[in-house]
C-alpha positions as CSV (number, residue, x, y, z in Angstrom):
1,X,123.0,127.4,46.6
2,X,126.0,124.6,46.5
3,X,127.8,124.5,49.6
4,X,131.6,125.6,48.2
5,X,129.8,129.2,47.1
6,X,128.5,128.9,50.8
7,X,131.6,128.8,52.2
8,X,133.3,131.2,49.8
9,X,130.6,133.7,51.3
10,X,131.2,132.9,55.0
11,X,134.5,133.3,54.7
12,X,134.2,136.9,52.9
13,X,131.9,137.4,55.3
14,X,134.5,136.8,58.3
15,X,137.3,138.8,56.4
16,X,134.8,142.0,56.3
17,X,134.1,141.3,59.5
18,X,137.3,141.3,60.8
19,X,138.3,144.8,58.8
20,X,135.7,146.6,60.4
21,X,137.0,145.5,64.1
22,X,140.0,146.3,63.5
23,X,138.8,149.8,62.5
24,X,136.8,150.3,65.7
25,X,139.9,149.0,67.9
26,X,142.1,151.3,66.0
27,X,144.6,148.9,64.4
28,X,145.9,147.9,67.6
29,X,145.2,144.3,67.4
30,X,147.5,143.9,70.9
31,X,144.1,145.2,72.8
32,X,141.9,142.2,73.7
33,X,138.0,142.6,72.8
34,X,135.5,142.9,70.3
35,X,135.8,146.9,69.8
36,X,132.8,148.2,72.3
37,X,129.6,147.8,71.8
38,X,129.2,148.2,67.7
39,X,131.8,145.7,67.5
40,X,129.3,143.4,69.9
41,X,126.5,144.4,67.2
42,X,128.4,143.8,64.3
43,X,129.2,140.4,66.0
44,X,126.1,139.7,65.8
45,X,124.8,140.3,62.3
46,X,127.6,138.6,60.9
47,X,126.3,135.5,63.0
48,X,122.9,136.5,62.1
49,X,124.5,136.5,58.6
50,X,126.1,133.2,58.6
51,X,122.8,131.5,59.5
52,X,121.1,133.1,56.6
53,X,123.6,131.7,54.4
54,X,123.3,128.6,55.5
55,X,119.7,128.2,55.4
56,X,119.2,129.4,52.1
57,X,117.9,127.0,49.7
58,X,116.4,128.5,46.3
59,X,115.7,125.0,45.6
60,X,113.2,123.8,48.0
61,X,109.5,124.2,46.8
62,X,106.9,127.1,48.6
63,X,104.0,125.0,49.3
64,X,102.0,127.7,50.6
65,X,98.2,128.0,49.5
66,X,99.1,130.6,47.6
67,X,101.0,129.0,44.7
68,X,99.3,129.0,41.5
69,X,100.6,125.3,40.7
70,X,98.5,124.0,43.9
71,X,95.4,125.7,42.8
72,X,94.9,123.5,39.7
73,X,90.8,123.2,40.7
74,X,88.9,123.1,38.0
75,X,85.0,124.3,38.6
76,X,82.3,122.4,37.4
77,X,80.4,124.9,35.8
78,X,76.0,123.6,34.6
């Protein structure tokens, strides 16, 4: 994943974020805090989130045993 989309979804990420604490604090935005403890939770996930994003690499190659283009072994068969 190029890092501009990346950073296109971090920062939708943020703005969701952000509509969803000002929905638990009730629009006051006056009130200091992070909206109780779902806003804690959703806190959270969208750091949880973040880090997924980042890590994400579609590109990088599984080299796990199980990958049919590592298990080109032919048998000798007599």
């Amino acid at each position: 994943m190029k890092t501009g989309l990346k950073i296109v979804l971090t920062i939708v990420a943020f703005l969701i974020l952000g509509v969803f604490q000002v929905a638990l604090k009730g629009g006051d935005s006056s009130r200091p805090g992070a909206g109780g403890p779902i806003g804690i939770i959703l806190l959270f996930a969208f750091i949880a989130g973040v880090t997924a994003i980042w890590k994400y690499n579609p590109d990088k190659k599984d080299d796990t045993p199980s990958n049919n283009e590592n298990d080109k072994n032919e048998l000798d068969k007599s």
